[in-house]
N, C-alpha and C positions, 0 to 999 in steps of 0.2 A: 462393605455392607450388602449391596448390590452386586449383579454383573457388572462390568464393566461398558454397559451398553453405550452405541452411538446413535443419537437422533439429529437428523439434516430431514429439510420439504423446500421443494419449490413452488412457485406462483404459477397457474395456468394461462396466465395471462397473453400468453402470444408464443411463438415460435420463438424457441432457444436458439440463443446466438454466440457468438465466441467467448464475450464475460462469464458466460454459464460453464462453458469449455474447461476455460483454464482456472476461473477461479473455486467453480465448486465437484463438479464433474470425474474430472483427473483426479481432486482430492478424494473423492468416493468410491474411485474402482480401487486407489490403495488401500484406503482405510474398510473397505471391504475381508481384505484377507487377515485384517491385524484386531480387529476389536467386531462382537456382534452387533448387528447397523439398521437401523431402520429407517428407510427413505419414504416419504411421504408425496404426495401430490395435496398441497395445500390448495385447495378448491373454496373453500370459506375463506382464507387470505387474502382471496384474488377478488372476492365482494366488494372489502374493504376501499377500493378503488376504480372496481368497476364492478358495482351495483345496480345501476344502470343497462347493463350489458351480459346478464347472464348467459345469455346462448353462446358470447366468445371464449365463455370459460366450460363450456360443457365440449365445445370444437375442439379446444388444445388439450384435453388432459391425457387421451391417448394416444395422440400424436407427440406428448412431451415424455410415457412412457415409451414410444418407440425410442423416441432418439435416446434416453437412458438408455436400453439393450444395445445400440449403435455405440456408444459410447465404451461402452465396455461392463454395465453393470449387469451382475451374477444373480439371478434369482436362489440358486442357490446358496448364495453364501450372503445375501442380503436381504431382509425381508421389506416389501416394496406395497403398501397399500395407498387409499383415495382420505383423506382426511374425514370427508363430510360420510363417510361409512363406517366412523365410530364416533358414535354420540358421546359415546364420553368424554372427549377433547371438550367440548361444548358445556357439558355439564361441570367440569373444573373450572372451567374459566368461570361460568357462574359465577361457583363459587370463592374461585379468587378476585372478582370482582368485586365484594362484598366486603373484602377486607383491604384492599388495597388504596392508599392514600391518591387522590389527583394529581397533585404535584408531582407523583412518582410520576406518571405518564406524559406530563409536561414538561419533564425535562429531558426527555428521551432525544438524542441528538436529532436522528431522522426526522420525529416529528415535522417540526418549524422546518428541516430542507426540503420536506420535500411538499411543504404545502407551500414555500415559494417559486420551487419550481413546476410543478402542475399547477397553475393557474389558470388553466381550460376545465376543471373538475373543482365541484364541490365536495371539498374534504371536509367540515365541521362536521363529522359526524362523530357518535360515541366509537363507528366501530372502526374508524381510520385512528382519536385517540387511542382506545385499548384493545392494539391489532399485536403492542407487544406482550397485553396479559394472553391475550390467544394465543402467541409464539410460546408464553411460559409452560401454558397448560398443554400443550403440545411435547413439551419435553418432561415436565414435571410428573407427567402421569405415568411415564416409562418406567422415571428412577432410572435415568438417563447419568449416565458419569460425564459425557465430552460433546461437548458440541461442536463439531467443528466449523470453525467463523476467519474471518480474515480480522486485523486490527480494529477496523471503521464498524465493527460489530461487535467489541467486548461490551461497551455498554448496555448492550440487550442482555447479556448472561448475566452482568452482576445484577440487574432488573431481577432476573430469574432467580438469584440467589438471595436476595434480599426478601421478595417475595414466598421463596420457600420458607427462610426464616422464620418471616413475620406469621405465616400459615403453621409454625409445628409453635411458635411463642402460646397461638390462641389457643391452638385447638389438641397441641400435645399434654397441652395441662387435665391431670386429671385425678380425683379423690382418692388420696393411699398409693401414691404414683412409686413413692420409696421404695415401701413397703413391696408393691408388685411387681419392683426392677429387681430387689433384694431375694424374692420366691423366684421372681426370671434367673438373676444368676446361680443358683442351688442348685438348676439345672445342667450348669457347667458340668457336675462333681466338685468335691471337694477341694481338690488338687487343683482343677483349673479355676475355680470361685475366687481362691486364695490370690492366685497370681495376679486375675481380671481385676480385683479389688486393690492388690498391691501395686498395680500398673496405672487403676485409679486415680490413687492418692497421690502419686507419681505427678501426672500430668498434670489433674487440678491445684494441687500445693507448691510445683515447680516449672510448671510449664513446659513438661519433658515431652519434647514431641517425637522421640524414640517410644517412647511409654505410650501414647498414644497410638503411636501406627501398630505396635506389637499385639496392645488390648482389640484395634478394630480387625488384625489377623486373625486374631485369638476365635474372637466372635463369628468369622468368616468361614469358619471350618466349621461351625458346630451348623450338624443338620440337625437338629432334634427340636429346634425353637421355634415356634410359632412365629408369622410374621409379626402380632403384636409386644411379643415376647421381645423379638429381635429391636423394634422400635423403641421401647423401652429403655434396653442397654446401652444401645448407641444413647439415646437421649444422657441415660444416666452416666455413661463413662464421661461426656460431654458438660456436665451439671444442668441439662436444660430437662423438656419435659420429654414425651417421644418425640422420636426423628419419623415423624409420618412421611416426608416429603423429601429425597435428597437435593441439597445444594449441588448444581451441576459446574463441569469447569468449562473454560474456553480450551478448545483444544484448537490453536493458531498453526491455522494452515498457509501454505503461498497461497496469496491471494490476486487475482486476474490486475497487473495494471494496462491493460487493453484500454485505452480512451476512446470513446464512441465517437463517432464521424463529427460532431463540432465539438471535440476536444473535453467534454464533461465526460463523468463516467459513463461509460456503457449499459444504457437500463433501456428496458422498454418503454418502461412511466416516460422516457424523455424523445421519446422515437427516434434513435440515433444509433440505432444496432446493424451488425453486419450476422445475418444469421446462418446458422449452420446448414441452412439447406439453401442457400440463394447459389444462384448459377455466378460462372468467372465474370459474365460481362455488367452485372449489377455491382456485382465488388471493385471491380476498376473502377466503374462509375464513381462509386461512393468514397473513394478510398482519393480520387484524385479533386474531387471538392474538400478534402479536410483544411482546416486550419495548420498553420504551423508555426513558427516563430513569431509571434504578433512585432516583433521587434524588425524580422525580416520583409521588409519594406517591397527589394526589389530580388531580385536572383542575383545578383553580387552581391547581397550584405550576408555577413554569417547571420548563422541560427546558433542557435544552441540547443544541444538535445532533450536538456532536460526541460526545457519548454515546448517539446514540439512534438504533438501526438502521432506524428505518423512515424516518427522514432521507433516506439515504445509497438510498433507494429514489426519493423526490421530487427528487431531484438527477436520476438517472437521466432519469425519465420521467414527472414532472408540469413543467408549463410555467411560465413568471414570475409569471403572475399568483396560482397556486396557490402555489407556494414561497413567496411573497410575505404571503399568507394564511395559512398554514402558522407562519411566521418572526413574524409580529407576533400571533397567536394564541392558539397553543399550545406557543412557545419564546419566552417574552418575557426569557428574559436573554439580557443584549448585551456581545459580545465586547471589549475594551479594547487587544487586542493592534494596535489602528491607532492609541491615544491612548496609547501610550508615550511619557513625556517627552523630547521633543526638544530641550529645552535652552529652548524657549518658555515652561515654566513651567502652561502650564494642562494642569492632572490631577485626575483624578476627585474627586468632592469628595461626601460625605452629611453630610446637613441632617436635624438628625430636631430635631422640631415636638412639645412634650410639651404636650399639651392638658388643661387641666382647666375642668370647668363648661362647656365650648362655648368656651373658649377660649385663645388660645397662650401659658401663660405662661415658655416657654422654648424657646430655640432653642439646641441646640448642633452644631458643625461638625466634623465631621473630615476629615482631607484628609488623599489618598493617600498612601504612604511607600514609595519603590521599595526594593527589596531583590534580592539576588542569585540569590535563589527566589522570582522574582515569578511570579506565577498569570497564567491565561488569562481569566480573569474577575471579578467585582467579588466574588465568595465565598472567591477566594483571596487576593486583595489583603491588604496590611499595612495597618492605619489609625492614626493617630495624631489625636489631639484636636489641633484648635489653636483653638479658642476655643470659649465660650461665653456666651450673654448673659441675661438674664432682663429681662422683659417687662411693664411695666404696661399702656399703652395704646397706644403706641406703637409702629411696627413700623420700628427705627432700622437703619443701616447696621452689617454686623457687619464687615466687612473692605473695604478696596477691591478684592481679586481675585474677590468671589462676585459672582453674579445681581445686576442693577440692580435698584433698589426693587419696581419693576414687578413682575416675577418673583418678587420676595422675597413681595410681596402676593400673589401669585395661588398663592404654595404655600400661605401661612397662610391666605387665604379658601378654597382646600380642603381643608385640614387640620381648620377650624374646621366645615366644612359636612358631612365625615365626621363630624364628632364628637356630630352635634346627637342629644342623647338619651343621652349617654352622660357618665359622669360623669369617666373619662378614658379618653384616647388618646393613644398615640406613633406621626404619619406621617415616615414616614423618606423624603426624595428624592435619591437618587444623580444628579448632574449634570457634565456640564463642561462647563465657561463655561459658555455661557447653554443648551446642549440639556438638560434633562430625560429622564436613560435611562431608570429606572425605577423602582419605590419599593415599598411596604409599609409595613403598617401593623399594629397591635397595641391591641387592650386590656386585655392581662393582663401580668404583670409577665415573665414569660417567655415562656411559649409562644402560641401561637393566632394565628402570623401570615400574613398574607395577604399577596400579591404581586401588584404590577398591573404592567402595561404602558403608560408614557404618550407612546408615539411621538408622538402628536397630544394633547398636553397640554392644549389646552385644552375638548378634544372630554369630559375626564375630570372639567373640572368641571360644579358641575348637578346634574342625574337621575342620571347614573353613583355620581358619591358615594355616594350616596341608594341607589341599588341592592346597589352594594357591602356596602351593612351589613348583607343578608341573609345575605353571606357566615359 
């Protein structure tokens, strides 16, 4: 019906920071060369939360258009204005204000997050609730096709689309509406009148949505119609009244997961940004106060990455060999979500080794038990016993689906080689089939366990044991 235009604005609220980078930024210099785009400095969005504070938003907006040009965005190929320099943004929202339900703005995800987490500001105002009919009328007024948004943002678009809706329900209704779509298509010609009407009947009678896209083609070529003309037909190929207003899409881009320095997302609202002009020695700073595995107590206990924000920083922008280093390190638990049983039958299995005097007199096995709440790792697993054996001298077969003998020995010769000096020890090895994930161990009857890492199993026996038990 439309161009295919793209409408994106940012907040002047402070100095852009990495979130801004990768989530919206990157997305912009490509979507630059692929769709026409219009990028805004939302200056009246930044009110909404800092009201209070206008001079900090008059300080950042041409300091947020430099770092755009730094970034890579094209004044040529992208058109770049100030919000508050067309009044007309303001005058829709007006008037989409007038017809819009409360409720709709009350149930806006953001809303209620983020009036719990600014807690230092007074947000009960009209213009923090209806900052998403602002967002609409900012795109609506385009006739905007794509928005480009990360997931945590579809909610705002169907807002915008519901709200288009209910804007062309009130106001596309009008006297002799048929009749003036029926005079609007004549203007096809005959030949194409015929088709747009047969394409029609098509869609409304059958719900053909080949028939539809062809009729909205159809209409797309014709230069000769009047914008009211053109509103009309879309309305009427549609069966509603004119399409004054288009419904815009989400157009889902990668979106930044960058966690901000105490592990929530990266916003300025929460002042926890690393921003794109700070010098090296603020970034160490910041970067070495973060949070990381709340689970990781001490520097021996794993992490896991997917809870630990400075992860999701090495992912970014440390290289293989560092992630690498990083992953067998200082997250030595290992994920199980690729050793789901596949119907092959090998799944995780722990071997724990009870030691007395320096040596094993019992091994018991437990093997995994999948369940319909399975976990993503070997700490949320279901385990059931299936056997156990006790030990004189011999170190016999317990099953024929565990570790070959081999294996079986080189757990109990490091089992027995931790233990020297101690009058007992439980070494616990989490394995499938024959890899070795990783283990811990214990000499108290509950607590005071350590965790290793045996990617290179056999690198762990020896000196390592031996050192481990300063732990």
């Amino acid at each position: 019906m439309y161009e295919a235009r793209v409408v994106s604005g940012m907040r002047p609220t402070g100095a852009l920071h990495l979130g801004h980078f990768h989530g919206a930024l990157k997305n912009w210099v490509r979507l630059q060369s692929e769709h026409p785009c219009l990028y805004f400095v939302a200056d009246w969005h930044a009110l909404t939360t800092h009201y209070e504070t206008p001079d900090v938003i008059e300080e950042n907006v041409w300091d947020m258009v430099i770092d755009w040009l730094a970034a890579g965005i094209d004044p040529a190929q992208a058109t770049l204005f100030i919000q508050s320099r067309v009044p007309e943004h303001a005058e829709l929202h007006t008037l989409l204000s007038m017809i819009t339900p409360l409720g709709w703005l009350e149930r806006v995800p953001s809303y209620k997050d983020q009036q719990a987490n600014l807690t230092d500001r007074d947000l009960t105002t009209y213009g923090f609730l209806g900052y998403p009919l602002l967002q609409s009328a900012d795109v609506l007024i385009y006739r905007a096709k794509y928005v480009p948004v990360g997931e945590d943002q579809v909610p705002h678009i169907e807002m915008m689309r519901e709200v288009a809706r209910r804007f062309n329900h009130i106001y596309g209704r009008e006297a002799g509406f048929e009749e003036k779509a029926g005079a609007a298509a004549k203007k096809l010609g005959s030949r194409k009148t015929k088709v747009f009407l047969e394409l029609r009947t098509r869609y409304q009678e059958k719900g053909d949505d080949e028939a539809l896209a062809g009729a909205r083609a159809l209409l797309d070529k014709q230069g000769n119609l009047s914008v009211a003309d053109r509103e009309r037909l879309f309305g009427f190929l549609e069966g509603g009244g004119r399409m004054i207003l288009v419904e815009p899409e989400a157009l889902l881009t990668e979106s930044s997961r960058l966690p901000g320095i105490d592990g929530r997302k990266m916003s300025k609202s929460y002042n926890n940004t690393i921003s794109l002009r700070e010098d090296a020695e603020s970034v160490r700073k910041k970067i070495r106060t973060m949070p990381t595995d709340p689970a990781r107590v001490k520097r021996s206990d794993p992490g896991d990455p997917e809870k630990c924000p400075v992860w999701q920083l090495h992912l970014v922008y440390s290289d293989d060999k560092t992630r690498e280093w990083v992953y067998k390190n200082i997250v030595p638990r290992v994920m199980v979500e690729e050793y789901i049983d596949d119907g092959s039958g090998v799944v995780p299995v722990d071997y724990k080794f009870f030691v007395f005097d320096g040596k094993v007199k019992m091994i018991q096995v437990d093997k995994y038990r999948f369940t319909e709440r399975q976990g993503r790792n070997f700490y949320d697993c279901s385990w059931k016993r299936f056997d156990v054996r006790y030990l004189d001298k011999k170190v016999g077969d317990i099953k024929e689906d565990v570790p070959p003998p081999k294996r079986l020995n080189d757990m109990v010769q490091a089992a027995e080689t931790l233990a020297e000096g101690l009058d007992f020890i439980r070494v616990d090895f989490y394995a499938i089939g024959e890899r070795i994930v990783f283990g811990e161990f214990t000499n108290t009857p509950g607590n005071g366990v350590v965790r290793f890492n045996p990617a290179e199993f056999d690198s762990y026996l020896g000196r390592f044991w031996k050192l481990q038990q300063t732990h």
